[in-house]
Backbone atoms as SQL, in Angstrom:
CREATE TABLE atoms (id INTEGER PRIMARY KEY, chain TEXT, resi INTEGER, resn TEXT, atom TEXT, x REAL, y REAL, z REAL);
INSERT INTO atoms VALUES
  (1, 'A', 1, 'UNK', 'N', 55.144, 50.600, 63.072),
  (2, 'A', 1, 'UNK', 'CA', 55.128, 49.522, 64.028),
  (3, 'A', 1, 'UNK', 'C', 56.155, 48.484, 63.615),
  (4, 'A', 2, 'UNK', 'N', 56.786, 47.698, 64.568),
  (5, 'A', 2, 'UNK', 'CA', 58.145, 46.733, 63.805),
  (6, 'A', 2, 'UNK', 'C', 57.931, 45.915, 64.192),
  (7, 'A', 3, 'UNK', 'N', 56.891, 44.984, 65.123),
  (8, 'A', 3, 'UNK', 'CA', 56.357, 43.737, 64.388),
  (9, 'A', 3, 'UNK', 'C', 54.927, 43.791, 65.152),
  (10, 'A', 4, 'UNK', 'N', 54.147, 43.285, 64.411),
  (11, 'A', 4, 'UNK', 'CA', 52.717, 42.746, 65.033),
  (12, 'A', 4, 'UNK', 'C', 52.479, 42.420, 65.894),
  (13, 'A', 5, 'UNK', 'N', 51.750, 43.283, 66.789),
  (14, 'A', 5, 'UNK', 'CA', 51.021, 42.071, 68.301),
  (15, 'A', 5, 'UNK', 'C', 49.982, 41.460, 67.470),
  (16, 'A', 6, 'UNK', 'N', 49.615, 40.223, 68.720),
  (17, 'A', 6, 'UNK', 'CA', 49.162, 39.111, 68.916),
  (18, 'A', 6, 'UNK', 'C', 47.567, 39.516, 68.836),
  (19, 'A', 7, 'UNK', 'N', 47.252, 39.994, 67.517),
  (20, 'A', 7, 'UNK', 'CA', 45.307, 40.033, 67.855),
  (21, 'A', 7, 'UNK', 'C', 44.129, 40.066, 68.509),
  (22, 'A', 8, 'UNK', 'N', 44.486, 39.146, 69.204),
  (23, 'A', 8, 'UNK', 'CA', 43.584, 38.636, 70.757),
  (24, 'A', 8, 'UNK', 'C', 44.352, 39.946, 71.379),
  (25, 'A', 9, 'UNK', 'N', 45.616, 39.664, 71.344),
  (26, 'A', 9, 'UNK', 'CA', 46.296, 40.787, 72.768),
  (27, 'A', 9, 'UNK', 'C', 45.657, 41.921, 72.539),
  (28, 'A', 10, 'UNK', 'N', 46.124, 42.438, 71.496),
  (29, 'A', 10, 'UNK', 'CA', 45.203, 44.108, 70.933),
  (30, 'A', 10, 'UNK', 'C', 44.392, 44.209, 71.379),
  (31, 'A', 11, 'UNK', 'N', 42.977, 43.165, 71.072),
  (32, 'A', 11, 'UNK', 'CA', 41.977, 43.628, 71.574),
  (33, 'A', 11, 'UNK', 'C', 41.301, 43.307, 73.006),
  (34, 'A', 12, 'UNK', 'N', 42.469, 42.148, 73.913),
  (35, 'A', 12, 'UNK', 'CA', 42.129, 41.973, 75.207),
  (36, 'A', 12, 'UNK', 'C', 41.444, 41.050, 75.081),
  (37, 'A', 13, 'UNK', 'N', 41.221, 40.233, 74.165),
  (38, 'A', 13, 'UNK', 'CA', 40.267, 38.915, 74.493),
  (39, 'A', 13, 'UNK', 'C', 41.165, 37.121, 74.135),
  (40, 'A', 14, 'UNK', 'N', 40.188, 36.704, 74.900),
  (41, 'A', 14, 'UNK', 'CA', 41.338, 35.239, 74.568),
  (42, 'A', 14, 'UNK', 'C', 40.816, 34.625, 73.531),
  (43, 'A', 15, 'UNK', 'N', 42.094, 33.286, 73.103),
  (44, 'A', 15, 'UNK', 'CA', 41.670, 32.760, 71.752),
  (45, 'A', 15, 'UNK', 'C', 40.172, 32.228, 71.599),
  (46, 'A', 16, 'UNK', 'N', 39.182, 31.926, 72.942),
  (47, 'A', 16, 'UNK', 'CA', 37.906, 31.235, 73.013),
  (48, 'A', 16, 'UNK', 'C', 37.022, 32.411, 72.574),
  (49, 'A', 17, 'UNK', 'N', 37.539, 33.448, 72.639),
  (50, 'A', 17, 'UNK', 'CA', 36.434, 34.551, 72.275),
  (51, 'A', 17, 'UNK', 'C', 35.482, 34.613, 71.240),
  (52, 'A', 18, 'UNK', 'N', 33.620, 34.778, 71.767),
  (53, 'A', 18, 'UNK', 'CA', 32.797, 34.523, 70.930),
  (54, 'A', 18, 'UNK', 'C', 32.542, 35.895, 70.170),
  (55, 'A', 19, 'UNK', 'N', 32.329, 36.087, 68.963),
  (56, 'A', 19, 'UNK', 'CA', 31.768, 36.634, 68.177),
  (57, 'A', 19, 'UNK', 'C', 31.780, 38.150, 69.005),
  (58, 'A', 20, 'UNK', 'N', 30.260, 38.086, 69.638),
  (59, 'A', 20, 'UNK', 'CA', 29.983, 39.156, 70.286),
  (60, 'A', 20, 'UNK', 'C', 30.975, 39.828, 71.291),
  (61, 'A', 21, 'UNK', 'N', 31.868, 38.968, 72.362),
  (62, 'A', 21, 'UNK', 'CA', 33.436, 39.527, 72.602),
  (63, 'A', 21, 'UNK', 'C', 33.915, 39.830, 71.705),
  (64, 'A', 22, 'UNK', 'N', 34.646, 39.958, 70.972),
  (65, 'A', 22, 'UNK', 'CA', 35.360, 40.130, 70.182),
  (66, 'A', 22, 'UNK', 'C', 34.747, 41.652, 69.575),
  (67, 'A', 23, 'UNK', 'N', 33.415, 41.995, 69.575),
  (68, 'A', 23, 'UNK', 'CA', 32.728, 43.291, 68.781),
  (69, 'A', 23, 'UNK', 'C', 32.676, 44.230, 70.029),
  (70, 'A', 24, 'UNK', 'N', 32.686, 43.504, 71.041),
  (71, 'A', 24, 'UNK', 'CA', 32.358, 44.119, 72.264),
  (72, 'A', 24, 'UNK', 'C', 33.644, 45.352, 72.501),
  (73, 'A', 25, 'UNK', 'N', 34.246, 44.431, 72.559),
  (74, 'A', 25, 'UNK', 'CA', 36.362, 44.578, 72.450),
  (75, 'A', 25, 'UNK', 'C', 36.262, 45.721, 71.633),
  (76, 'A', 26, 'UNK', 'N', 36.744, 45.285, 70.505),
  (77, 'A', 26, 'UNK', 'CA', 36.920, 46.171, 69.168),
  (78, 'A', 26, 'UNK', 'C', 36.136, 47.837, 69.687),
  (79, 'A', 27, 'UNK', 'N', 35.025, 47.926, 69.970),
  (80, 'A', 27, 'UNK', 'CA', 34.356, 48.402, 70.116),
  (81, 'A', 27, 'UNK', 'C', 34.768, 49.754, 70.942),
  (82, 'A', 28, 'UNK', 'N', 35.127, 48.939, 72.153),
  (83, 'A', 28, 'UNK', 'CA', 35.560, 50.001, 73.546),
  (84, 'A', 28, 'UNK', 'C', 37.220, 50.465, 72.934),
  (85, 'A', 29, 'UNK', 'N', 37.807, 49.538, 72.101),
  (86, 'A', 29, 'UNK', 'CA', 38.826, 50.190, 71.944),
  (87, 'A', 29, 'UNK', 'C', 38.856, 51.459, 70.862),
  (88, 'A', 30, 'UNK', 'N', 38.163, 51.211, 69.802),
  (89, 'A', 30, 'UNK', 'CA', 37.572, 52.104, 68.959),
  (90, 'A', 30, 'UNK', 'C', 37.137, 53.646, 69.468),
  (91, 'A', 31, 'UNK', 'N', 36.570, 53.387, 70.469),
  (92, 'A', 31, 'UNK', 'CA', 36.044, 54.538, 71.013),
  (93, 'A', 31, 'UNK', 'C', 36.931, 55.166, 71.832),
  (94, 'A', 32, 'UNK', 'N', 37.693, 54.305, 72.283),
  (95, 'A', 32, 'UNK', 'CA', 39.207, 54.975, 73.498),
  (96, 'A', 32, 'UNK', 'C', 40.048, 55.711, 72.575),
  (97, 'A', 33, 'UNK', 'N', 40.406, 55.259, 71.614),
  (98, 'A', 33, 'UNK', 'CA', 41.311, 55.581, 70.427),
  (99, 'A', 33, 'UNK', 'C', 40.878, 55.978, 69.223),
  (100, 'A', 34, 'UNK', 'N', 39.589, 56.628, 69.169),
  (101, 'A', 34, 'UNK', 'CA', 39.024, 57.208, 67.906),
  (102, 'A', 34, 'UNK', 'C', 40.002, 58.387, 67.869),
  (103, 'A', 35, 'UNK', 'N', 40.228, 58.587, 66.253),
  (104, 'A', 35, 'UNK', 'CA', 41.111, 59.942, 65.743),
  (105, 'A', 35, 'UNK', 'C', 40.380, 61.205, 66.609),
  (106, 'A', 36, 'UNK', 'N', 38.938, 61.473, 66.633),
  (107, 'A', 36, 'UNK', 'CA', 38.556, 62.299, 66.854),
  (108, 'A', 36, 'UNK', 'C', 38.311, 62.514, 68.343),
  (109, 'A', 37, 'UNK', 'N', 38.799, 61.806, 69.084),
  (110, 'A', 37, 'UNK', 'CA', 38.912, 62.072, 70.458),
  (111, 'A', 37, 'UNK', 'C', 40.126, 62.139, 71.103),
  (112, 'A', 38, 'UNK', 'N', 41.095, 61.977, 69.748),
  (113, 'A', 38, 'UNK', 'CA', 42.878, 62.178, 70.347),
  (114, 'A', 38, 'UNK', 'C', 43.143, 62.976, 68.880),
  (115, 'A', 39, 'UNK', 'N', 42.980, 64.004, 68.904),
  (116, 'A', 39, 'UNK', 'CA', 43.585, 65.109, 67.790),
  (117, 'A', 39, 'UNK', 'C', 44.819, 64.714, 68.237),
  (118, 'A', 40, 'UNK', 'N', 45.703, 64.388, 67.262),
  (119, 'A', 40, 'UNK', 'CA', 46.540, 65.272, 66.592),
  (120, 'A', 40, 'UNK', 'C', 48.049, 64.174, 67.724),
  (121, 'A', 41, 'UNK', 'N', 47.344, 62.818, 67.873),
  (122, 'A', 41, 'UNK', 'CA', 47.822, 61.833, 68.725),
  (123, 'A', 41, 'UNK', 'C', 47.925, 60.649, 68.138),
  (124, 'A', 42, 'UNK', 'N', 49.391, 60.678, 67.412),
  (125, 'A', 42, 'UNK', 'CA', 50.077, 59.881, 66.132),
  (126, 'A', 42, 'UNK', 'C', 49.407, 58.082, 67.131),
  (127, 'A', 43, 'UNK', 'N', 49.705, 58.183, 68.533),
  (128, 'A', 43, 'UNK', 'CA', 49.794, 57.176, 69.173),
  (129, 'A', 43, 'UNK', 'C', 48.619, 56.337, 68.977),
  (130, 'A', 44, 'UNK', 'N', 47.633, 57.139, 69.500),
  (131, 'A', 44, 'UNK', 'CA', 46.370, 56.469, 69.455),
  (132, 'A', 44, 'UNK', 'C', 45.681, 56.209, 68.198),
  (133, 'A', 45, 'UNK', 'N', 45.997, 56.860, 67.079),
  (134, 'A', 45, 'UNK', 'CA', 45.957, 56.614, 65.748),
  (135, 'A', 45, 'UNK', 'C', 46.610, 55.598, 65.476),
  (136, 'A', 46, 'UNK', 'N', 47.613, 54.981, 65.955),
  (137, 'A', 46, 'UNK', 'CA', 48.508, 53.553, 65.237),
  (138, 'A', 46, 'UNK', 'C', 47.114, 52.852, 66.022),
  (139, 'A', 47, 'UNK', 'N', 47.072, 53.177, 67.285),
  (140, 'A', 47, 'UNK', 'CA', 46.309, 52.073, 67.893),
  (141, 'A', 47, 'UNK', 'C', 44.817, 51.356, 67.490),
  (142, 'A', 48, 'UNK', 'N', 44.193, 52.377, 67.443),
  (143, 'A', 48, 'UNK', 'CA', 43.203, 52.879, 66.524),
  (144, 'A', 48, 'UNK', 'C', 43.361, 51.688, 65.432),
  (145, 'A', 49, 'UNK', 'N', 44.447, 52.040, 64.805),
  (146, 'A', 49, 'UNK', 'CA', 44.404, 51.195, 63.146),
  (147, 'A', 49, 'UNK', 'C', 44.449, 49.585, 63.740),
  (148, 'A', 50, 'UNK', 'N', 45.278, 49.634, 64.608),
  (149, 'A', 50, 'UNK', 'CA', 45.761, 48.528, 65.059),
  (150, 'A', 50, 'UNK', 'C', 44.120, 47.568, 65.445),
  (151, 'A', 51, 'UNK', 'N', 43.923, 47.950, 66.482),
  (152, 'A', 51, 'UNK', 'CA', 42.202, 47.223, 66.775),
  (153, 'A', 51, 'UNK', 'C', 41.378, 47.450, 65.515),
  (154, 'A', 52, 'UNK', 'N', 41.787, 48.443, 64.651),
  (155, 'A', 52, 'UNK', 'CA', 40.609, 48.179, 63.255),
  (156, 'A', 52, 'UNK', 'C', 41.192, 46.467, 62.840),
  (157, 'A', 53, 'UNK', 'N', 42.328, 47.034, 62.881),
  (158, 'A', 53, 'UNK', 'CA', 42.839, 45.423, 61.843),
  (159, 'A', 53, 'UNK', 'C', 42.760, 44.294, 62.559),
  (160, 'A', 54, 'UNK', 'N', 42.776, 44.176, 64.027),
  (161, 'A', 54, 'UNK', 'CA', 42.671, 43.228, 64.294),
  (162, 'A', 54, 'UNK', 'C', 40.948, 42.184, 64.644),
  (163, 'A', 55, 'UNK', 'N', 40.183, 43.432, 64.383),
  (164, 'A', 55, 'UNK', 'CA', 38.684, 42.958, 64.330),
  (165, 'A', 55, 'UNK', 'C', 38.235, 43.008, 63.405),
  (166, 'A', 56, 'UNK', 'N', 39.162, 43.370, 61.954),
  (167, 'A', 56, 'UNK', 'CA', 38.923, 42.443, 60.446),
  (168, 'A', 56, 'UNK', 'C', 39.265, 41.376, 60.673),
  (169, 'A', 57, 'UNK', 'N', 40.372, 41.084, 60.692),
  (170, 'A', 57, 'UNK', 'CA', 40.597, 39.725, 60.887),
  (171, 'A', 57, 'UNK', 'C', 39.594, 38.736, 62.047),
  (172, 'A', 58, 'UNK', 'N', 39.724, 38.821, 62.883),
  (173, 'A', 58, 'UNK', 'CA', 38.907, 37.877, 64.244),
  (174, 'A', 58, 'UNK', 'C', 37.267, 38.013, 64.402),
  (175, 'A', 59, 'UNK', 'N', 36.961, 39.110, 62.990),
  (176, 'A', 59, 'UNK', 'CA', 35.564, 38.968, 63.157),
  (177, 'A', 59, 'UNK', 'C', 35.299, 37.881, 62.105),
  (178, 'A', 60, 'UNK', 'N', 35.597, 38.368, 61.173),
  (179, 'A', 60, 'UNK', 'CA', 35.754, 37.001, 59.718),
  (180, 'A', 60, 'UNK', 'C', 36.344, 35.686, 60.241),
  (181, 'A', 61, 'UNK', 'N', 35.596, 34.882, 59.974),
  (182, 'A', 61, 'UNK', 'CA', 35.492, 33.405, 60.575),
  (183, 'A', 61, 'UNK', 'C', 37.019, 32.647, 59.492),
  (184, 'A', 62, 'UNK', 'N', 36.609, 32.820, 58.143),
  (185, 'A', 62, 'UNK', 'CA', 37.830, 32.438, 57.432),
  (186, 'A', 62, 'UNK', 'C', 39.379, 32.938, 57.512),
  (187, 'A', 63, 'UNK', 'N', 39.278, 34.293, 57.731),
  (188, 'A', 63, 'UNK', 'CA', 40.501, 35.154, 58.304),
  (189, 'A', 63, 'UNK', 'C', 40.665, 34.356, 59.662),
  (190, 'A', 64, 'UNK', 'N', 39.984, 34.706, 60.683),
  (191, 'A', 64, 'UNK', 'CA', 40.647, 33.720, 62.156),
  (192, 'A', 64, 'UNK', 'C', 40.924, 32.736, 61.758),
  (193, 'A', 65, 'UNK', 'N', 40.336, 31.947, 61.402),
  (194, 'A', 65, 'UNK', 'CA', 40.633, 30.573, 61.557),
  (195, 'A', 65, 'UNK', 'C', 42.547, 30.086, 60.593),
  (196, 'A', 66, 'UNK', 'N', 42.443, 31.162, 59.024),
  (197, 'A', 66, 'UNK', 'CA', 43.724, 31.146, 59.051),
  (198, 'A', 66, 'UNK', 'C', 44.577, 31.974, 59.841),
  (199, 'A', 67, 'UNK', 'N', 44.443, 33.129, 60.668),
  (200, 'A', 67, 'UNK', 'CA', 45.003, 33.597, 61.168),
  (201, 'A', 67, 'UNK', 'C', 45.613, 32.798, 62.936),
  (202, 'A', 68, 'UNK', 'N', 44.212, 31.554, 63.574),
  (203, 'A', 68, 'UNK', 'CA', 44.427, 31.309, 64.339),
  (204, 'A', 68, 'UNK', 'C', 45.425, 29.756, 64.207),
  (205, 'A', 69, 'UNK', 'N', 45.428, 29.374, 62.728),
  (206, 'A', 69, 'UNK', 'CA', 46.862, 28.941, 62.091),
  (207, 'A', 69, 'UNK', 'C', 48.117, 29.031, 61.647),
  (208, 'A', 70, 'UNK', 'N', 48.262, 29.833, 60.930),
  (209, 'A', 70, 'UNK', 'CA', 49.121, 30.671, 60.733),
  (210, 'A', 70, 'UNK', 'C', 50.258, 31.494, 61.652),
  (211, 'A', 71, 'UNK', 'N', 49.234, 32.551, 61.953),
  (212, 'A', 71, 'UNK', 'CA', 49.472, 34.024, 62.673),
  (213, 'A', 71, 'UNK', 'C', 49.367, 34.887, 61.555),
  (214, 'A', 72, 'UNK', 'N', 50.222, 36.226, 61.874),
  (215, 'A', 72, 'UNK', 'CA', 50.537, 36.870, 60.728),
  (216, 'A', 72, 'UNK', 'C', 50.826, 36.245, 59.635),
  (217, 'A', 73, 'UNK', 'N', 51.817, 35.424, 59.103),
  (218, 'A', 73, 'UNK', 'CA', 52.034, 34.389, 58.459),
  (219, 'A', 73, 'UNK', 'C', 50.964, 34.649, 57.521),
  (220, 'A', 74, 'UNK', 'N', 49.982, 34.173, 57.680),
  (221, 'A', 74, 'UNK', 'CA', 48.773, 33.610, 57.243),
  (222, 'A', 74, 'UNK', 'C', 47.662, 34.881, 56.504),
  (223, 'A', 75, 'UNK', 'N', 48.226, 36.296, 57.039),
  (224, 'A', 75, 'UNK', 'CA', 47.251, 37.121, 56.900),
  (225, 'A', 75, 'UNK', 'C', 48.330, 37.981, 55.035),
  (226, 'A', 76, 'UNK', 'N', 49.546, 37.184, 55.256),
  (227, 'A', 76, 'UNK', 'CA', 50.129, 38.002, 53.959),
  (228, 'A', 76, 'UNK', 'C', 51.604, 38.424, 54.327),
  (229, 'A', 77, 'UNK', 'N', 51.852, 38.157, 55.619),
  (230, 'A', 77, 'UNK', 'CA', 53.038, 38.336, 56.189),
  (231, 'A', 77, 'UNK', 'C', 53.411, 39.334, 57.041),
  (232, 'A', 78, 'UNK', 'N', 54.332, 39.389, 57.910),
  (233, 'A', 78, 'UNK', 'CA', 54.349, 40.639, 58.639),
  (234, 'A', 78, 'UNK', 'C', 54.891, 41.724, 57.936),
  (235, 'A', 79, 'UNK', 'N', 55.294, 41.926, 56.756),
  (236, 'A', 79, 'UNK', 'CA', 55.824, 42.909, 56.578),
  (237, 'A', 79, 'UNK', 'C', 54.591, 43.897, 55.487),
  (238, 'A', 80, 'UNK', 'N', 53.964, 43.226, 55.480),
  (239, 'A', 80, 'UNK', 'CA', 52.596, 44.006, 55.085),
  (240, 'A', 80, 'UNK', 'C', 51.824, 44.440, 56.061),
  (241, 'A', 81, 'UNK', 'N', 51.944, 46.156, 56.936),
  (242, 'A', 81, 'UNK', 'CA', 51.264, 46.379, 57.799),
  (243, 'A', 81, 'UNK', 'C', 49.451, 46.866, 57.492),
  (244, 'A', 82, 'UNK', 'N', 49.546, 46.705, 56.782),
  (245, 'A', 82, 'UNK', 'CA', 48.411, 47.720, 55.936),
  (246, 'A', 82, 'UNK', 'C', 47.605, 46.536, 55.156),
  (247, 'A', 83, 'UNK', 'N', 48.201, 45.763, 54.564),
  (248, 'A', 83, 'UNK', 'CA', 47.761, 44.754, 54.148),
  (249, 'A', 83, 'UNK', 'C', 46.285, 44.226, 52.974),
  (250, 'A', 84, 'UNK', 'N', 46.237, 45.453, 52.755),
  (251, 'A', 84, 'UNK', 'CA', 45.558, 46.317, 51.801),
  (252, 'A', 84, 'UNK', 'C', 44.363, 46.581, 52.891),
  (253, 'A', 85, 'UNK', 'N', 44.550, 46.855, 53.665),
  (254, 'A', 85, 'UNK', 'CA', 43.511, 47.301, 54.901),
  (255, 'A', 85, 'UNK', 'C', 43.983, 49.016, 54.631),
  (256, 'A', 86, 'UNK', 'N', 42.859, 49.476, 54.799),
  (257, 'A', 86, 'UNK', 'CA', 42.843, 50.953, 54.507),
  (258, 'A', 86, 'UNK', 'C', 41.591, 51.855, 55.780),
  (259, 'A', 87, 'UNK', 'N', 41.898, 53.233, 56.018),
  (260, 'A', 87, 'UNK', 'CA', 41.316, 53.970, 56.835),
  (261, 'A', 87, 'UNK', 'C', 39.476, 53.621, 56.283),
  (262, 'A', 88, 'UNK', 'N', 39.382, 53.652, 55.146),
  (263, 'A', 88, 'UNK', 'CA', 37.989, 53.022, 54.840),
  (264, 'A', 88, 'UNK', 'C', 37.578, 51.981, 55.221),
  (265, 'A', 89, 'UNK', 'N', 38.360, 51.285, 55.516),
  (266, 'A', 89, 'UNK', 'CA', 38.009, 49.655, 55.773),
  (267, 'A', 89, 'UNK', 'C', 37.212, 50.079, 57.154),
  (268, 'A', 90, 'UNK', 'N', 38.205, 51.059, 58.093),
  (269, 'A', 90, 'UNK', 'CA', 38.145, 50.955, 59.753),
  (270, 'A', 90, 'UNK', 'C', 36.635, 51.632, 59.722),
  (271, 'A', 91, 'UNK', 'N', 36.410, 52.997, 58.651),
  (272, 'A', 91, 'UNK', 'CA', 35.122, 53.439, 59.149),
  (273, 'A', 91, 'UNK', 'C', 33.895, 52.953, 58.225),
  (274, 'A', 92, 'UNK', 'N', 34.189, 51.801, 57.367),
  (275, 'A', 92, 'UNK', 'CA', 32.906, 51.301, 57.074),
  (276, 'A', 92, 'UNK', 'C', 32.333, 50.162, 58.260),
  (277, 'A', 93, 'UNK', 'N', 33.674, 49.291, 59.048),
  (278, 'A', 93, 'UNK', 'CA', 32.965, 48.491, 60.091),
  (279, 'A', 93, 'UNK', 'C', 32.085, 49.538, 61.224),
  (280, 'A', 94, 'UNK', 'N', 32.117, 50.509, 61.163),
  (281, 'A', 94, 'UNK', 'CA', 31.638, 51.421, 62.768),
  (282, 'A', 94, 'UNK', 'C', 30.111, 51.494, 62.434),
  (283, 'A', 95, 'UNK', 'N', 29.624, 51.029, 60.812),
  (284, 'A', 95, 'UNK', 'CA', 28.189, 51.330, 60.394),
  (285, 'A', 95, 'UNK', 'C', 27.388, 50.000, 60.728),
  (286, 'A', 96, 'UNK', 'N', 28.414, 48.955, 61.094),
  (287, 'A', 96, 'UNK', 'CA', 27.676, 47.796, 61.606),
  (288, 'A', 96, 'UNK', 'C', 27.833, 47.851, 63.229),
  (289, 'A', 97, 'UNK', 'N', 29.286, 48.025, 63.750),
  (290, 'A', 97, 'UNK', 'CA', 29.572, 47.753, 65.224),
  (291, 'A', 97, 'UNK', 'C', 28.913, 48.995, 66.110),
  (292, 'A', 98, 'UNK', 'N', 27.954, 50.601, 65.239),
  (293, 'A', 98, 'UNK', 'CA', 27.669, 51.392, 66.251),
  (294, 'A', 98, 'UNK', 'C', 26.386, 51.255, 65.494),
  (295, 'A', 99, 'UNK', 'N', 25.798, 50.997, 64.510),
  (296, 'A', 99, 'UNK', 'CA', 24.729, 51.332, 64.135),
  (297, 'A', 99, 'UNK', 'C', 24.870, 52.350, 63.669),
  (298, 'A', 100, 'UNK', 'N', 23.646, 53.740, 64.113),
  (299, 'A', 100, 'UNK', 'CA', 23.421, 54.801, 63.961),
  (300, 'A', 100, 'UNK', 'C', 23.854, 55.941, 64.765),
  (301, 'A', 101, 'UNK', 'N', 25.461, 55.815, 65.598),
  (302, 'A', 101, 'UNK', 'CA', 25.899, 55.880, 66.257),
  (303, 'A', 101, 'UNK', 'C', 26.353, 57.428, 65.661),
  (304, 'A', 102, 'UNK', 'N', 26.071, 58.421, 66.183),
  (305, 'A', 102, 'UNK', 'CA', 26.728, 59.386, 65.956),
  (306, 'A', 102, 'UNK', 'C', 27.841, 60.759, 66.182),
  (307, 'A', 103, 'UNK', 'N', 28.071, 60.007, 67.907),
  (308, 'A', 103, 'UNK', 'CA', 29.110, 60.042, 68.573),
  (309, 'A', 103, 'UNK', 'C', 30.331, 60.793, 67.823),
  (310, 'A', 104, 'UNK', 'N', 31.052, 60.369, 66.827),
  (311, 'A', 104, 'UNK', 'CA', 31.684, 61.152, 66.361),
  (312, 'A', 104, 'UNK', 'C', 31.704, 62.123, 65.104),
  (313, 'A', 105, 'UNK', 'N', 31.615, 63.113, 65.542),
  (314, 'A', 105, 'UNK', 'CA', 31.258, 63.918, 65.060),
  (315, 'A', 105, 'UNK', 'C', 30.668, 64.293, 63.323),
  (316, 'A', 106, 'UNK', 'N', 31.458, 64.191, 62.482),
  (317, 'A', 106, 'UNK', 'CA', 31.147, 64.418, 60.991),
  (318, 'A', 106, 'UNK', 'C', 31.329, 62.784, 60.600),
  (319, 'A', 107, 'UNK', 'N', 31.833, 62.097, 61.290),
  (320, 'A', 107, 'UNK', 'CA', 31.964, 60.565, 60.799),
  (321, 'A', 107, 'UNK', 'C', 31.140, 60.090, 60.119),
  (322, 'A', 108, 'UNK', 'N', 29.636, 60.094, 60.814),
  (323, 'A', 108, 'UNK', 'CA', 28.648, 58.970, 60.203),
  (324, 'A', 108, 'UNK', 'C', 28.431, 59.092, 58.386),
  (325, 'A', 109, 'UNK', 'N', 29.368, 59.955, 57.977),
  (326, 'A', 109, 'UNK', 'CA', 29.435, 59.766, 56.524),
  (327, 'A', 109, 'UNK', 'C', 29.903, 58.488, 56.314),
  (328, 'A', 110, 'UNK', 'N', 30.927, 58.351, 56.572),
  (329, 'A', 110, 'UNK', 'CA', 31.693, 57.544, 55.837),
  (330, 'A', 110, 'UNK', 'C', 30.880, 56.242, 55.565),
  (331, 'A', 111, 'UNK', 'N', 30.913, 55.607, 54.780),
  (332, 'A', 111, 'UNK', 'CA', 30.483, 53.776, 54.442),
  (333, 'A', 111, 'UNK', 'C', 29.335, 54.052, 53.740),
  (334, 'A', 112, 'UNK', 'N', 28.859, 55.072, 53.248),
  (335, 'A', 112, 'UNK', 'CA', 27.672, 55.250, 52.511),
  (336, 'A', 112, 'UNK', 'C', 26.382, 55.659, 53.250),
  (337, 'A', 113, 'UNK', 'N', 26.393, 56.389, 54.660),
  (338, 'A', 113, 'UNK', 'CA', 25.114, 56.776, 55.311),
  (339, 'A', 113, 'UNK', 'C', 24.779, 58.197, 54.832),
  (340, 'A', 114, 'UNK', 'N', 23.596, 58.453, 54.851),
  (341, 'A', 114, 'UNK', 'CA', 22.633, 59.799, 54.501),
  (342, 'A', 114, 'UNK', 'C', 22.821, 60.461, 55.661);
C-alpha cells in the first residue's frame, strides 16, 4: 500500500462515531474481506488487514484520540505499515467482535479458544 487511508474512511464511519459503530463497521468489513471467503485474493487480504488496523486503532480510546491528533503521524508514521500490528493481532480481536462465532471455518482457534 503507498500511503494510508483515512481510518474512519476504511471503515465508513465518521469522526463522531460511537464505540459500537465503529465494531459494527469493522465487523461487516471483516466478514466481506475475510481471507477465507476470498482464497487466494491478494486484494481483499490488504483490505482485510487494512480494517483490522484501522479498528485497533479507533477502538482504543488512547490510540484515537492520538490518532484523531496526529493521523498516521501519531500511530509511528506512515512508513510503518504493519506497525508491529500482526495477522494475530486481526484474529485475536474476532474473539471479542464475533464471540463464539464460528463462521469461519478452522479460525475459532486462533486467540486461545478450545
Amino acid at each position: 500500500m503507498a500511503e494510508k487511508r483515512d481510518y474512519y474512511e476504511v471503515l465508513e464511519v465518521p469522526k463522531t462515531a460511537t464505540d459500537e459503530e465503529i465494531k459494527k463497521a469493522y465487523r461487516k468489513k471483516a466478514i466481506q474481506y475475510h481471507p477465507d471467503k476470498n482464497p487466494g485474493n491478494k486484494e481483499a487480504e490488504e483490505k482485510f488487514k487494512e480494517a483490522a488496523e484501522a479498528y485497533d486503532v479507533l477502538s482504543n480510546s488512547d490510540k484515537r484520540a492520538k490518532y484523531d491528533r496526529f493521523g498516521h503521524a501519531g500511530m509511528g508514521g506512515a512508513s510503518s505499515s504493519a506497525g508491529g500490528f500482526s495477522m494475530e493481532d486481526i484474529f485475536s480481536q474476532f474473539g471479542d467482535i464475533f464471540g463464539g462465532f464460528s463462521g469461519f471455518g478452522g479460525f475459532s482457534g486462533f486467540g486461545g479458544g478450545s
